[in-house]
DSSP file (Angstrom, degrees, kcal/mol; ACC not computed):
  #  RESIDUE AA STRUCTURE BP1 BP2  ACC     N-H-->O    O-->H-N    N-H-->O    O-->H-N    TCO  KAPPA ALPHA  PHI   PSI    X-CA   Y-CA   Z-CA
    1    1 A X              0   0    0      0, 0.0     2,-0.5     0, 0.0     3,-0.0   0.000 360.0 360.0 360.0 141.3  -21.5   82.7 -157.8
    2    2 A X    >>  -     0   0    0      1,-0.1     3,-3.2     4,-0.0     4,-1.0  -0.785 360.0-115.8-116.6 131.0  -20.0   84.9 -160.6
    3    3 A X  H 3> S+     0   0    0     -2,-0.5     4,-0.7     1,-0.3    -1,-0.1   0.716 112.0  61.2 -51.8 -24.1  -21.0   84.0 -164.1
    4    4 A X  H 3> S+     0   0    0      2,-0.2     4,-1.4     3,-0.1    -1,-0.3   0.924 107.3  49.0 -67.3 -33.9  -17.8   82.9 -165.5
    5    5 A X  H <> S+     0   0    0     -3,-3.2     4,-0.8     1,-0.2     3,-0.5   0.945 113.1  47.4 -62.9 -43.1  -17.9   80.1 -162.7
    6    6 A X  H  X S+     0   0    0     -4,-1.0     4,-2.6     1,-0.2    -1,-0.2   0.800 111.6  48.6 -66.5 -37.3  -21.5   79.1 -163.6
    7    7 A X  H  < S+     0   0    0     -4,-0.7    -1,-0.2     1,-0.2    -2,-0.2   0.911 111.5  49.0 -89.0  -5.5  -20.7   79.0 -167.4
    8    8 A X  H  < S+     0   0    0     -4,-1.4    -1,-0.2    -3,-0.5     3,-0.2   0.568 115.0  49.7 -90.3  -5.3  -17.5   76.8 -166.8
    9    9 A X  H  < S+     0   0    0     -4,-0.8    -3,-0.2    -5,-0.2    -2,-0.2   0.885 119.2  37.4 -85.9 -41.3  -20.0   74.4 -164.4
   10   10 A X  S  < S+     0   0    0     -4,-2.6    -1,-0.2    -5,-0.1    -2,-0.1   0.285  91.2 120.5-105.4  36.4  -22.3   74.3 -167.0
   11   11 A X  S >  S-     0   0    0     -3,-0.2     3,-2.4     1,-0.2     2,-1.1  -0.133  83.1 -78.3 -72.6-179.8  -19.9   74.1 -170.3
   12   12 A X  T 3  S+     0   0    0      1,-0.3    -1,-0.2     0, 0.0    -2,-0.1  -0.046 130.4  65.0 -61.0  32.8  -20.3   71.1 -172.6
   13   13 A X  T 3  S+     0   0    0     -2,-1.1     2,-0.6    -4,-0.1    -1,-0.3   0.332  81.8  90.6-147.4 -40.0  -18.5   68.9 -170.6
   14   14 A X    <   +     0   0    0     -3,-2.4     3,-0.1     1,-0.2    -5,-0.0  -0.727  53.8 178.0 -69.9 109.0  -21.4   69.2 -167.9
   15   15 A X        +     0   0    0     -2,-0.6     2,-0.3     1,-0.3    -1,-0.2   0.846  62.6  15.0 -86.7-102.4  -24.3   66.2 -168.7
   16   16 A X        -     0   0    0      2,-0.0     2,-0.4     0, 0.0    -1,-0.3  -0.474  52.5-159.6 -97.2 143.9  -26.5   66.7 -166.2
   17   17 A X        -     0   0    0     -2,-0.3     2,-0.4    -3,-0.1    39,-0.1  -0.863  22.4-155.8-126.5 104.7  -27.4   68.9 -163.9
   18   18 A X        -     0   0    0     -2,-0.4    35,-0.2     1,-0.1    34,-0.1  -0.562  23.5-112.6-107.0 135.8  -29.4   67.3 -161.0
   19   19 A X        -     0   0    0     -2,-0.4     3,-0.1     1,-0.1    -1,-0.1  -0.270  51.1-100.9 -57.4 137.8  -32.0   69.5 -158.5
   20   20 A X    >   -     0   0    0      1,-0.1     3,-1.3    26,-0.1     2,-0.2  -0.001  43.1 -88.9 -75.0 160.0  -30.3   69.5 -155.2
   21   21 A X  T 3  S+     0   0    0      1,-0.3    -1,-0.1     2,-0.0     0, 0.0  -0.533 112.9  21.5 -81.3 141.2  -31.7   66.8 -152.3
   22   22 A X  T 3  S+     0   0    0     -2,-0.2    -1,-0.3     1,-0.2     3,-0.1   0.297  84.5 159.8  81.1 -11.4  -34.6   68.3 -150.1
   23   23 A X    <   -     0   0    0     -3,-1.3     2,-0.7     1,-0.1    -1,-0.2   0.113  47.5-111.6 -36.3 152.1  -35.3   70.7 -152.7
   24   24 A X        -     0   0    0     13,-0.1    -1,-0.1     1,-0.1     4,-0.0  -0.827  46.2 -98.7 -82.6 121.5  -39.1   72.2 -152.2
   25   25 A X        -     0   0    0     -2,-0.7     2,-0.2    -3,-0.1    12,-0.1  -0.113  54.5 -81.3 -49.9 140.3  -41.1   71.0 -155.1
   26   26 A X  S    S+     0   0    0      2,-0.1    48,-0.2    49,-0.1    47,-0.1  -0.509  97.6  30.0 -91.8 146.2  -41.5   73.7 -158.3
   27   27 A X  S    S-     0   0    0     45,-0.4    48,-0.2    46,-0.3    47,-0.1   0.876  81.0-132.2 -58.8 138.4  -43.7   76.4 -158.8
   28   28 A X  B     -a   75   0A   0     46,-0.9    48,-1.5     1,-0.1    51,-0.3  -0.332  24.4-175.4 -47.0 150.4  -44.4   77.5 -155.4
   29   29 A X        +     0   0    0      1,-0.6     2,-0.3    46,-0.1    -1,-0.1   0.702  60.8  45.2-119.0 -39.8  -48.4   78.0 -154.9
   30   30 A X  S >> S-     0   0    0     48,-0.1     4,-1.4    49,-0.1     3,-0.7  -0.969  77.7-120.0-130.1 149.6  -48.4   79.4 -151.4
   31   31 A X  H 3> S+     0   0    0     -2,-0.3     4,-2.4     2,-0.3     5,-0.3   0.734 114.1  62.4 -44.9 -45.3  -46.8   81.9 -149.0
   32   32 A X  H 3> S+     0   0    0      1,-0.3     4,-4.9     2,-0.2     5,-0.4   1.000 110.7  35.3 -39.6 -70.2  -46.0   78.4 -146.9
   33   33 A X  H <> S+     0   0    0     -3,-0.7     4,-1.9     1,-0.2    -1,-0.3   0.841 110.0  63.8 -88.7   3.6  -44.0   77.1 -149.3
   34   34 A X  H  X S+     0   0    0     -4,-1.4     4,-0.9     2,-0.2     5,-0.3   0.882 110.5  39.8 -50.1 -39.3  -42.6   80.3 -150.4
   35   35 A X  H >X S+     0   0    0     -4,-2.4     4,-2.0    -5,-0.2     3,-0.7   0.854 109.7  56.4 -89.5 -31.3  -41.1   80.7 -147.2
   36   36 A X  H 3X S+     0   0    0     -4,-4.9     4,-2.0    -5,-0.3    -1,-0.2   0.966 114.6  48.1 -60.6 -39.5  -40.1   76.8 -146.9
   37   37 A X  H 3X S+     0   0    0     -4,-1.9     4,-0.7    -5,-0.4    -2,-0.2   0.683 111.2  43.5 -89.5   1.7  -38.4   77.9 -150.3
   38   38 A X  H << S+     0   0    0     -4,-0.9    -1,-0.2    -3,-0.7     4,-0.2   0.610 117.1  50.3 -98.4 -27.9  -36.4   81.6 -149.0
   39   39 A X  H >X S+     0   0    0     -4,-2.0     3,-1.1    -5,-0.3     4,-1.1   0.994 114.4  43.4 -81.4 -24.3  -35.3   79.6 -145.6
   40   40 A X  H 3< S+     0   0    0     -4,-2.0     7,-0.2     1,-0.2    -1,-0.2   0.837 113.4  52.8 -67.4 -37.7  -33.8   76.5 -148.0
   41   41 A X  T 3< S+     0   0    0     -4,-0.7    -1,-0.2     1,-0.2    -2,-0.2  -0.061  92.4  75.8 -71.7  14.2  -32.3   79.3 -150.2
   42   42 A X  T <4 S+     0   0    0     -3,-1.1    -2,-0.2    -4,-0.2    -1,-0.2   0.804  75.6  88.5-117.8 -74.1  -30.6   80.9 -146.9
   43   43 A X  S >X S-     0   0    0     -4,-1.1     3,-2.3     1,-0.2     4,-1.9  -0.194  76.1-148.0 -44.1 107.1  -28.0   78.1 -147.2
   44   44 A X  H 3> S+     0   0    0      1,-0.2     4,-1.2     2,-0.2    -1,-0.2   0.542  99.5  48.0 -44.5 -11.7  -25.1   79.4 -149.5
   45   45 A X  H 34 S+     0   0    0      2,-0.2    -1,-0.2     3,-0.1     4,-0.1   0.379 112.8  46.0-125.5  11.3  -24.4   75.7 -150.8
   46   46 A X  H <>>S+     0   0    0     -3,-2.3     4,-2.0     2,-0.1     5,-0.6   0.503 110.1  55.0-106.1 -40.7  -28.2   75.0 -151.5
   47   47 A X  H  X5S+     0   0    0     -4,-1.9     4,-2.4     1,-0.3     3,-0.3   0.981 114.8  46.1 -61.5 -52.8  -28.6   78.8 -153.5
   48   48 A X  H  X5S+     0   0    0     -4,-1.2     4,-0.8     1,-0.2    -1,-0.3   0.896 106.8  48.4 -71.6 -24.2  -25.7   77.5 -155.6
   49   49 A X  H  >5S+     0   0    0      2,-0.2     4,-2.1     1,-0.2     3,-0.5   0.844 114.8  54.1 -72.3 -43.4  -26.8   74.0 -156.4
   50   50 A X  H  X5S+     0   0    0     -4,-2.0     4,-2.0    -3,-0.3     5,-0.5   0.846 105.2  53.6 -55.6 -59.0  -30.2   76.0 -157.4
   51   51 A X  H  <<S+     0   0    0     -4,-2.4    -1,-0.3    -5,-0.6    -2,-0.2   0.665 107.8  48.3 -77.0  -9.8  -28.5   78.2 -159.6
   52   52 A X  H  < S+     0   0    0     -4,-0.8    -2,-0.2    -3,-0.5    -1,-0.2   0.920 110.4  52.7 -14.2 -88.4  -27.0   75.5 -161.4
   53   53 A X  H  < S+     0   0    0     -4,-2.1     3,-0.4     1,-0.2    -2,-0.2   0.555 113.4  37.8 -58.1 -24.8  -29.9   74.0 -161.7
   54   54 A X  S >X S+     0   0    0     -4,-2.0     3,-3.1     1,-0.2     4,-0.9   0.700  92.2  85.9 -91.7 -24.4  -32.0   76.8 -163.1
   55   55 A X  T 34  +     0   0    0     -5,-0.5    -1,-0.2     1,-0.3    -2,-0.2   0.665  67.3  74.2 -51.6  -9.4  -29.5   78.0 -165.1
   56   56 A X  T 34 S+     0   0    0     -3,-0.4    -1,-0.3     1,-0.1    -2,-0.1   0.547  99.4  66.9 -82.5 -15.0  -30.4   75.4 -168.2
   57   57 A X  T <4 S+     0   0    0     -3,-3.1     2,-1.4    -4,-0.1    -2,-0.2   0.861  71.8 114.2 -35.8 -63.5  -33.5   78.5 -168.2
   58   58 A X     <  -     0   0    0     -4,-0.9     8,-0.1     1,-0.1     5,-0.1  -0.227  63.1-151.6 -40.6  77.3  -31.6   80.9 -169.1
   59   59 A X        -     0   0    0     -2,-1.4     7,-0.1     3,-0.2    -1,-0.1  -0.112   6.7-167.0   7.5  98.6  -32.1   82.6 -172.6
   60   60 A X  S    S+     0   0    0      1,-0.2     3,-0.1    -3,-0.1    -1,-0.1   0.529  88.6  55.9-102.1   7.8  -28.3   83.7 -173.2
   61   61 A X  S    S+     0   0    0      1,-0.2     2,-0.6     2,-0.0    -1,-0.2   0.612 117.7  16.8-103.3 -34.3  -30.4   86.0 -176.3
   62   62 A X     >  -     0   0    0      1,-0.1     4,-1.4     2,-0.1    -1,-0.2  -0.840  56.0-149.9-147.8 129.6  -33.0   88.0 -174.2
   63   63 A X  H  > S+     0   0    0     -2,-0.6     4,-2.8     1,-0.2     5,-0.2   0.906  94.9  61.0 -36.9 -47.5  -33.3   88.8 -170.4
   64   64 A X  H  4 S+     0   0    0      1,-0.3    -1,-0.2     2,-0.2     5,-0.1   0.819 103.0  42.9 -56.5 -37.5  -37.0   88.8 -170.8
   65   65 A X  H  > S+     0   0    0      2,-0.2     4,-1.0     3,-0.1    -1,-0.3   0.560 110.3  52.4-100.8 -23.3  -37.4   86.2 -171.7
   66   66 A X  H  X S+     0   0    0     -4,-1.4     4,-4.2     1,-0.2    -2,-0.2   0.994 112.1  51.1 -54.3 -59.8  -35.0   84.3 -169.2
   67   67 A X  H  < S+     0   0    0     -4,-2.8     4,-0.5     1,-0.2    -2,-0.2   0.367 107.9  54.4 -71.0   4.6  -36.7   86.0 -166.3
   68   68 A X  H  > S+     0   0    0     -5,-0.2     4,-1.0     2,-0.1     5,-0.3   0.674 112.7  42.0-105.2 -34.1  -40.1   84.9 -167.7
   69   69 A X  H >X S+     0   0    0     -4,-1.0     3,-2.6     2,-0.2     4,-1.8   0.978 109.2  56.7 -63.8 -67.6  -39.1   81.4 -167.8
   70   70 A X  H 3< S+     0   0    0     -4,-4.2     4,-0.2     1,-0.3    -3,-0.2   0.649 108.0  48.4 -40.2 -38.9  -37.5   81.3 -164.7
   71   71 A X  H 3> S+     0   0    0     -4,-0.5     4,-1.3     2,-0.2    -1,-0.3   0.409  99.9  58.4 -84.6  -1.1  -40.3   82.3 -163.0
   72   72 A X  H << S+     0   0    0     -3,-2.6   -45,-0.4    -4,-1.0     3,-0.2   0.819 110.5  61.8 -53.4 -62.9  -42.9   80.1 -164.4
   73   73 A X  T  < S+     0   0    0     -4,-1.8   -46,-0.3    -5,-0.3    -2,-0.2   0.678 114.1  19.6 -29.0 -38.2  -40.4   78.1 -162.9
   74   74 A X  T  4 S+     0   0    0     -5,-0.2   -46,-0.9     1,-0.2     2,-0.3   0.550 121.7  36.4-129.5 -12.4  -40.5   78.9 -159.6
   75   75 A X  B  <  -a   28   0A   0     -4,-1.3    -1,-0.2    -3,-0.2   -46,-0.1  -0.870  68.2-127.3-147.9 124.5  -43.9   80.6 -158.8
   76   76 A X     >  -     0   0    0    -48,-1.5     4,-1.5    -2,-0.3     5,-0.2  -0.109  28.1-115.5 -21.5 148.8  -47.4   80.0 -160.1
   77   77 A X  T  4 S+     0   0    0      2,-0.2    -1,-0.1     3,-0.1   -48,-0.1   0.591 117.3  67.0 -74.4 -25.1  -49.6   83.1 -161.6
   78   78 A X  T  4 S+     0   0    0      2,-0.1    -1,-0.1     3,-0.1   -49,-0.1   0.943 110.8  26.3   6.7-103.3  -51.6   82.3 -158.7
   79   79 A X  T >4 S+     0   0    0    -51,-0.3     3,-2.0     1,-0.2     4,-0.5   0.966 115.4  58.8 -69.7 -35.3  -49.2   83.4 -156.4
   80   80 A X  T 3< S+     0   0    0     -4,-1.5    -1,-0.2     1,-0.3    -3,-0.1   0.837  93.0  67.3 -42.2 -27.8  -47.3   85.8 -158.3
   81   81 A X  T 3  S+     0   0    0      1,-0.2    -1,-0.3    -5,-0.2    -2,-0.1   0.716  92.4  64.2 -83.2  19.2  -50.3   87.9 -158.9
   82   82 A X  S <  S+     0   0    0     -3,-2.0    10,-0.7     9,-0.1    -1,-0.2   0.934 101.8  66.9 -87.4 -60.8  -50.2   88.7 -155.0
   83   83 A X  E     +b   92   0B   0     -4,-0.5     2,-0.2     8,-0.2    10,-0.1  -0.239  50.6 175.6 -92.5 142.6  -46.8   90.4 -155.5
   84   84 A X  E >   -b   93   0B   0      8,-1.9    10,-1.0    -2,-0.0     3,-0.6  -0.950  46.8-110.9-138.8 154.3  -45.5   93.5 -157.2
   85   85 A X  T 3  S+     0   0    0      1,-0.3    10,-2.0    -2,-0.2    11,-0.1   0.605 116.0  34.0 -99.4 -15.4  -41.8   94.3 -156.9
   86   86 A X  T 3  S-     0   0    0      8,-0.1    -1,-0.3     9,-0.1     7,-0.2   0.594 108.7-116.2 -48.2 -42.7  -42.5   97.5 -154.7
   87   87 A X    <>  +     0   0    0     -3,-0.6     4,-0.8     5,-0.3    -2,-0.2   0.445  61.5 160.2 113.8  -5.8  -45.4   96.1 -153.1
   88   88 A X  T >4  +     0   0    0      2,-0.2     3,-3.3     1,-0.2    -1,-0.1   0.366  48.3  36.2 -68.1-171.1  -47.4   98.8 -154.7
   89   89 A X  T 34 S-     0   0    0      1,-0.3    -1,-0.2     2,-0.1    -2,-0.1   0.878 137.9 -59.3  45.3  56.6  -51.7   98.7 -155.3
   90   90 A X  T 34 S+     0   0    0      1,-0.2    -1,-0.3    -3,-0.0     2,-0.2   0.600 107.7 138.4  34.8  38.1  -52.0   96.9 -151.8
   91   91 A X    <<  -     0   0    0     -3,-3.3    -1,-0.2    -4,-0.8    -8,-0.2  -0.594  59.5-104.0 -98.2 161.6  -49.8   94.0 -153.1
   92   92 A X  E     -b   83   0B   0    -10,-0.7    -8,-1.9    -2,-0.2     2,-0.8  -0.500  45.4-109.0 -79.7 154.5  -46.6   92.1 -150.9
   93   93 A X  E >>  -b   84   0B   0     -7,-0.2     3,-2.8   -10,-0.1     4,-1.3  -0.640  26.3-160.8 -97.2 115.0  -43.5   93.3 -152.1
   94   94 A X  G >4 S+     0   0    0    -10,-1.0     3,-0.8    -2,-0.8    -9,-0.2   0.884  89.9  66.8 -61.0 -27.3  -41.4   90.7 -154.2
   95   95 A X  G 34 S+     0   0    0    -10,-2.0    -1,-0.2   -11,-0.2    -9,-0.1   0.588  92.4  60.3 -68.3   2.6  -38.2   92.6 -153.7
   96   96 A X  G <4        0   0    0     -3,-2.8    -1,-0.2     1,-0.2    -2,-0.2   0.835 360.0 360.0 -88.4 -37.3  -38.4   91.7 -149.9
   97   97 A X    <<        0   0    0     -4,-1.3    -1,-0.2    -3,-0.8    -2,-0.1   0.790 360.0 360.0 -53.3 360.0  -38.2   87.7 -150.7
């Protein structure tokens, strides 16, 4: 979805933005529902409804601070601290999800 569509979906005119039906419940805790939540994110018309829906995250002043919300959002510290985005120091690699 290309950011000009996403910022005319979510412009003032856009109330609500509602989490898509069947969604996996938020933060992930474990590799189970990690994976319940990459095969639900497989479907192109559940991955946009998602990005919608997270998009009210988004920090339109700092990256950092987007991608640190979002991911509170979406994985625990829990799991997260299993992953590093290489995979290095005998961690899974997040850039594979």
């Amino acid at each position: 979805m290309s950011q000009e569509k996403l910022n005319r979906l979510l412009s003032s005119e856009e109330k609500v933005v509602k989490k898509p039906q069947n969604f996996p419940a938020l933060p992930v805790n474990t590799m189970t529902q990690l994976h319940a939540l990459e095969q639900f994110l497989a479907d192109d018309n559940n991955l946009s409804a998602i990005s919608l829906y997270l998009a009210r995250y988004i920090d339109s002043t700092s990256i950092e601070n987007s991608v640190r919300k979002l991911l509170t959002k979406i994985i625990t510290n829990n799991l997260a601290q299993k992953f590093s985005f290489q995979g290095r120091k005998s961690k899974l690699k997040f850039e594979s999800l």
